[in-house]
DOTIMAR-832923 format. One record per residue (C-alpha): residue in one letter; x, y, z. Coordinates in steps of 0.1 Angstrom, whole numbers, plus 2048, in hexadecimal, padded with zeros to 3 digits. Example, Ala and Ser with C-alpha at 12.3 -4.5 7.8 and 13.67 -1.06 7.14 Angstrom:
% residues 2
REC resn  xx  yy  zz
REC    a 87B 7D3 84E
REC    s 889 7F5 847
//
This chain:
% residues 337
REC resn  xx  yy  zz
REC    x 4B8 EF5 1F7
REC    x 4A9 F06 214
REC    x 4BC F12 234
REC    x 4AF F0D 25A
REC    x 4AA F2F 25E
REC    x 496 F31 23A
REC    x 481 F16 246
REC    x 477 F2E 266
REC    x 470 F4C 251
REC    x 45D F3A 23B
REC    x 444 F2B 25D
REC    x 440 F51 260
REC    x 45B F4F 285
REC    x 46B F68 293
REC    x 492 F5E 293
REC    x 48D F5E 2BC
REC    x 477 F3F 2B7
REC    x 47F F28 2D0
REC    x 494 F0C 2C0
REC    x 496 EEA 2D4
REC    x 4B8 EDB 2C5
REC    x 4B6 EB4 2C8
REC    x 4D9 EA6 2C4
REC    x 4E2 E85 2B3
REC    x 4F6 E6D 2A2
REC    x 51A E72 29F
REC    x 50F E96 2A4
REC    x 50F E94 2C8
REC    x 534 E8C 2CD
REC    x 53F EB1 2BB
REC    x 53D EBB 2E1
REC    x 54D EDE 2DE
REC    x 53E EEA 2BD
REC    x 525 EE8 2C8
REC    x 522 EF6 2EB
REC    x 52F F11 2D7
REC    x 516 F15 2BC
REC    x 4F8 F10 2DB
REC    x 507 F2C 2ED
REC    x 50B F47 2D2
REC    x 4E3 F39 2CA
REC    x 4D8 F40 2EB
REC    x 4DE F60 2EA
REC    x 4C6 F66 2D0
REC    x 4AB F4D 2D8
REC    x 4A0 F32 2F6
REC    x 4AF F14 2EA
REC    x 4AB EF5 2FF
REC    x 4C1 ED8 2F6
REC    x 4B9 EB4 2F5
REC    x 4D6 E9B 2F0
REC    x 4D8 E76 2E3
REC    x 4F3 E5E 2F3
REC    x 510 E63 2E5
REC    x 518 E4D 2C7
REC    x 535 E49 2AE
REC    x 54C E2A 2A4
REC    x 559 E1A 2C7
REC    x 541 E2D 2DB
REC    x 51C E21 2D9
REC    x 514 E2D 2FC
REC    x 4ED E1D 2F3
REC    x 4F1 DFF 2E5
REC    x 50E DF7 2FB
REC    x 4F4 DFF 31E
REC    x 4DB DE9 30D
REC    x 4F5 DCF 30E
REC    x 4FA DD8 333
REC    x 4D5 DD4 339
REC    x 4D4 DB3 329
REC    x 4F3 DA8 33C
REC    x 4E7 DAF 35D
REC    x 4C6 D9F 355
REC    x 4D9 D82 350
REC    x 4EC D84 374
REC    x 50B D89 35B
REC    x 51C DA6 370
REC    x 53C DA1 36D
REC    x 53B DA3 348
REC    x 51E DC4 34E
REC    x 53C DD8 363
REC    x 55A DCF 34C
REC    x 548 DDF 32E
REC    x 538 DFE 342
REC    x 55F E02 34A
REC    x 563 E03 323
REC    x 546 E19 31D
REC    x 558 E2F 337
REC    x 57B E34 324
REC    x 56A E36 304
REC    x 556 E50 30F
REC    x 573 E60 31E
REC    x 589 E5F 2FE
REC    x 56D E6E 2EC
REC    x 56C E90 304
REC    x 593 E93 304
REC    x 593 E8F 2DD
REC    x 579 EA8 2D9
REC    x 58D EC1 2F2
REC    x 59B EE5 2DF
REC    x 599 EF9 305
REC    x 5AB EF7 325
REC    x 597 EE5 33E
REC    x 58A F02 352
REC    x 59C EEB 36F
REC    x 587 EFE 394
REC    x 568 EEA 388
REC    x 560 ECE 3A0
REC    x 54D EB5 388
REC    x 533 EA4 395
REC    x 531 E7D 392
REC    x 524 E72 370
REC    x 504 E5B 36A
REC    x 51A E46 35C
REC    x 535 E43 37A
REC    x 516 E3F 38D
REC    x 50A E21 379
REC    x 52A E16 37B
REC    x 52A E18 3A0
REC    x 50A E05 3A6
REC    x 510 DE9 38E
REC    x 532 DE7 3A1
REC    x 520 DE4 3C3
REC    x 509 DCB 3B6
REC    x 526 DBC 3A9
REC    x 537 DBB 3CB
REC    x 517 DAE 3DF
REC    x 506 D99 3C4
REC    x 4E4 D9E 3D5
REC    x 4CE DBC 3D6
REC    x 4C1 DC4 3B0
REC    x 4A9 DB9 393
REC    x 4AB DC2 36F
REC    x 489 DC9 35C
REC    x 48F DCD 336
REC    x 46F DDF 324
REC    x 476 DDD 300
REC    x 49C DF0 2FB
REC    x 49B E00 31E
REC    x 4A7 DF2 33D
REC    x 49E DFC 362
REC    x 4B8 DF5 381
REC    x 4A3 DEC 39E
REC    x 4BC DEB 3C1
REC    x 4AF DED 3DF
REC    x 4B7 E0D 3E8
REC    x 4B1 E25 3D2
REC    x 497 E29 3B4
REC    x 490 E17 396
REC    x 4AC E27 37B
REC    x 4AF E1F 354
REC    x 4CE E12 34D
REC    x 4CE E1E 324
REC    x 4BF E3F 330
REC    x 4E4 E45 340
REC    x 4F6 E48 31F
REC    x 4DC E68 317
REC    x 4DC E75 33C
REC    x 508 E6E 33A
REC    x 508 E85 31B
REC    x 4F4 EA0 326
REC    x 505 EA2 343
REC    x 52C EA0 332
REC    x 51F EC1 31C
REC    x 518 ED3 338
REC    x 536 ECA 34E
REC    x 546 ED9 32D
REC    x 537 EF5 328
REC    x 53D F05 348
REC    x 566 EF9 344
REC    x 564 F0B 323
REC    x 556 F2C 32C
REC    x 561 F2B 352
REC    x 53F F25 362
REC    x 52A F40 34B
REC    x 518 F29 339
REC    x 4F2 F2B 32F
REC    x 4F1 F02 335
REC    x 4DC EF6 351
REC    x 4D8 ED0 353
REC    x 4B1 EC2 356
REC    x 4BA EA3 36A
REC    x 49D E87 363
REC    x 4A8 E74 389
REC    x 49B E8F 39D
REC    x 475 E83 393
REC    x 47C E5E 388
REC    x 470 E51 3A3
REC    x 44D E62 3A2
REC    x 44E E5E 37B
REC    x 44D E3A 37E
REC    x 434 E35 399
REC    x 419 E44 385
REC    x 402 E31 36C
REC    x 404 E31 349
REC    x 413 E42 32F
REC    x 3FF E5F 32D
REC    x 401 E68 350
REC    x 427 E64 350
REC    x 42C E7A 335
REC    x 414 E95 345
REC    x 42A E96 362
REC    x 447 E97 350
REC    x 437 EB2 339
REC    x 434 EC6 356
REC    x 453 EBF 365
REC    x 467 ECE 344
REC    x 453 EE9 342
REC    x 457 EF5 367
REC    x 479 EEE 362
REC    x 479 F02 344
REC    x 467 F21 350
REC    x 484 F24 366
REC    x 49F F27 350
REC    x 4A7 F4D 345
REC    x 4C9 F59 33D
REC    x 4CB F7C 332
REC    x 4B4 F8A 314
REC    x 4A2 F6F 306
REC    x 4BE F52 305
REC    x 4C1 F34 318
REC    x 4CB F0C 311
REC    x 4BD EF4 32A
REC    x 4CA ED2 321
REC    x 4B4 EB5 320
REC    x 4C4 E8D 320
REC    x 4B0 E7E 306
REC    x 4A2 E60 31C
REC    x 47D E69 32B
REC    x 46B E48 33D
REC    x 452 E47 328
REC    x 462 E45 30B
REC    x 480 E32 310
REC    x 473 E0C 305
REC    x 47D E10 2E3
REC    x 499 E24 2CA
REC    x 499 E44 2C0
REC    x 487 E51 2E2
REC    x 49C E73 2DF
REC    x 48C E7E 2C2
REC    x 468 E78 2D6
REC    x 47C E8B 2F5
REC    x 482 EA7 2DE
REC    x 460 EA9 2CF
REC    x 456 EAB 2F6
REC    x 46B EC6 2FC
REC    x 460 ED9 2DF
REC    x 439 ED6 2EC
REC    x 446 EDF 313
REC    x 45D EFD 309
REC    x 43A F0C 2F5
REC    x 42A F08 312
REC    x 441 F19 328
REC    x 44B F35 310
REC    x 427 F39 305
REC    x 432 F3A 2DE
REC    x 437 F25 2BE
REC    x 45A F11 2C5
REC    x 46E EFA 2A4
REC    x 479 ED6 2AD
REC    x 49D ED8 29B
REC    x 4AA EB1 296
REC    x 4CF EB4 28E
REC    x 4DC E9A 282
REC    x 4FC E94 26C
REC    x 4E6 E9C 249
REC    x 4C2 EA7 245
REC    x 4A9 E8E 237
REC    x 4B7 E8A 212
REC    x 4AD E77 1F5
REC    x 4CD E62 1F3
REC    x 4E7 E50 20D
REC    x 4FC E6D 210
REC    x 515 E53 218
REC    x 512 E40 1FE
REC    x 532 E3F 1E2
REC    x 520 E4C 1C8
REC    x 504 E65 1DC
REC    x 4FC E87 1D3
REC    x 4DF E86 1E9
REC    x 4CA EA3 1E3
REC    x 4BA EB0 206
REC    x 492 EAB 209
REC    x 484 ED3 20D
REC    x 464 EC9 220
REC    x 44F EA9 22C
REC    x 42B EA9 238
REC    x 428 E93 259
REC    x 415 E79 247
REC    x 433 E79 22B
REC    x 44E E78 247
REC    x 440 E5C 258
REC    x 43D E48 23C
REC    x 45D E4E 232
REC    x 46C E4C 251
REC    x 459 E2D 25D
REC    x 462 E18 23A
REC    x 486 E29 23B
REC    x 47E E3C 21B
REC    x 499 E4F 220
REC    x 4BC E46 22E
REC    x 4C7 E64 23E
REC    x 4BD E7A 255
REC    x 4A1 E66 263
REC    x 486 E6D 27E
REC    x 47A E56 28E
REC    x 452 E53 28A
REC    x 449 E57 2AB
REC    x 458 E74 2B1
REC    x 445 E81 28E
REC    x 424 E72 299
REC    x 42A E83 2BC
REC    x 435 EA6 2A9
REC    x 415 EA2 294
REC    x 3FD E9C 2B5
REC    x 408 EBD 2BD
REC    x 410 ED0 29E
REC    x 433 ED8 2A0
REC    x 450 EDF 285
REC    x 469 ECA 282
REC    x 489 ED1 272
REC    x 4A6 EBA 266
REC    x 4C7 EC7 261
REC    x 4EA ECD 269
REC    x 4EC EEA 27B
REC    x 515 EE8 278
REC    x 515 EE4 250
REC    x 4F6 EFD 247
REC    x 501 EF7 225
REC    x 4F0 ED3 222
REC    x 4CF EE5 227
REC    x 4B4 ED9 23D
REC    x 494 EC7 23C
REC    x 471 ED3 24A
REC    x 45B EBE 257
REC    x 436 ECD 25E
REC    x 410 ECE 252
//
């Protein structure tokens, strides 16, 4: 078994190396571990943060938007706002069940994607006019009249992004090294260019400008990222390509070698570790051509990447690693030439 940190000395890494931490699974609703964990790493190393929706039993914020996308494509809002009002007390029961800290109560939070969604849905709802659904594989975009084309799945991504920083700054009374990349503010543009390639130049861009700009003190920092990017968001398992992204922007911004960390609940293991009778034993290393297959054919039942996001991290040569950074003890996976 070999550690995360094993696996960077053994790349030949400084243990400064920029590590973009890409969130998933039922990982993303242990909200305060770890905000915690991400803070005591940032002050060691730049370590931007991309996030999944989040996901566990009675709260598939994903699935349950594409189900809003197909409803309102269907003229079906009635039945679209009643379970966005669901989605909304699931998602609150998860925060308060995941609360250990005061609420840091001076904090004026800001409206949530979600409320927001909420809010136009309901004003469609009320006027019955004004909107068209287009669905492009599992994404959805809102078109209203008034304002630009939105994603409806990317919300649940944007929603939890936006809940861990609200969080954050409760917990540690506004001194937090979270700053929010908010994909809305170039949407808009994002979508009126041509092709794929050109949106994720922009985009590119975008994050790394962004990313240039975030310094806290020594060499820390932990920009969060929603998972959702346009130009990947018409099929599953765009985060891991978002993260991949991340991890080629933040190495253009810091000018240095940066790790894609995937952290999921187990690294990629030989055996269902949830199986009755596993004893999985975790996979060391993978080429990219071995990851893909395995990943692509489901080789492996835990712990998988999904083959874009290996294809993209092979285009551009960079490490990815599979683990759980909250049980280190499991080991962790590395995924490189």
């Amino acid at each position: 078994m070999i550690t995360f940190d094993e696996h960077i000395e053994a790349l030949g890494l400084q243990p400064d190396t920029p590590v973009v931490s890409k969130i998933g699974g039922s990982q993303t609703c242990k909200v305060e571990a770890h905000i915690n964990r991400l803070r005591e790493d940032s002050e060691t190393r730049f370590n931007p943060v991309v996030l999944s929706a989040f996901k566990r039993e009675g709260c598939m914020m994903t699935g349950d938007l594409i189900s809003v996308g197909n409803l309102l494509g269907r003229q079906e809002v009635e039945n679209a706002v009643a379970m966005i009002n669901e989605l909304r007390r699931s998602v609150k029961q998860l925060l308060q069940g995941s609360r250990t800290h005061r609420p840091y109560t001076s904090i004026a939070k800001p409206i949530g994607p979600l409320e927001d969604l909420d809010l136009a849905v309901g004003r469609i709802f009320q006027r019955g006019t004004g909107y068209n659904v287009v669905n492009s594989g599992c994404d959805s975009l809102l078109h209203m009249d008034d304002r630009p084309p939105s994603s409806i799945t990317g919300v649940g991504e944007l929603d939890t992004a936006n809940n861990y920083c609200n969080r954050a700054r409760e917990m540690f009374n506004d001194d937090s090294p979270f700053r929010l990349f908010d994909l809305r503010q170039h949407e808009e543009e994002i979508r009126g260019l041509d092709g794929t390639e050109a949106m994720r130049g922009y985009t590119r861009g975008a994050i790394s400008e962004f990313l240039r700009g975030c310094r806290s003190n020594g060499t820390g920092g932990a920009p969060i990222f929603p998972g959702y990017l346009p130009h990947n968001g018409n099929s599953r398992g765009y985060s891991d390509d978002t993260a991949v992204e991340v991890t080629v922007s933040t190495r253009s911004a810091r000018s240095r070698e940066a790790i894609c960390s995937i952290e999921k609940d187990f690294p990629i293991m030989l055996a269902d570790p949830n199986g009755s009778e596993s004893q999985g034993e975790t996979v060391v290393s993978l080429s990219y051509e071995q990851a893909h297959r395995a990943c692509g054919e489901k080789g492996y039942s835990a712990g998988v990447v999904h083959p874009s996001a290996v294809e993209l991290a092979r285009e551009n040569k960079v490490p990815i690693i599979v683990h759980n950074p909250l049980q280190p003890e499991l080991g962790a996976t590395l995924i490189s030439a």
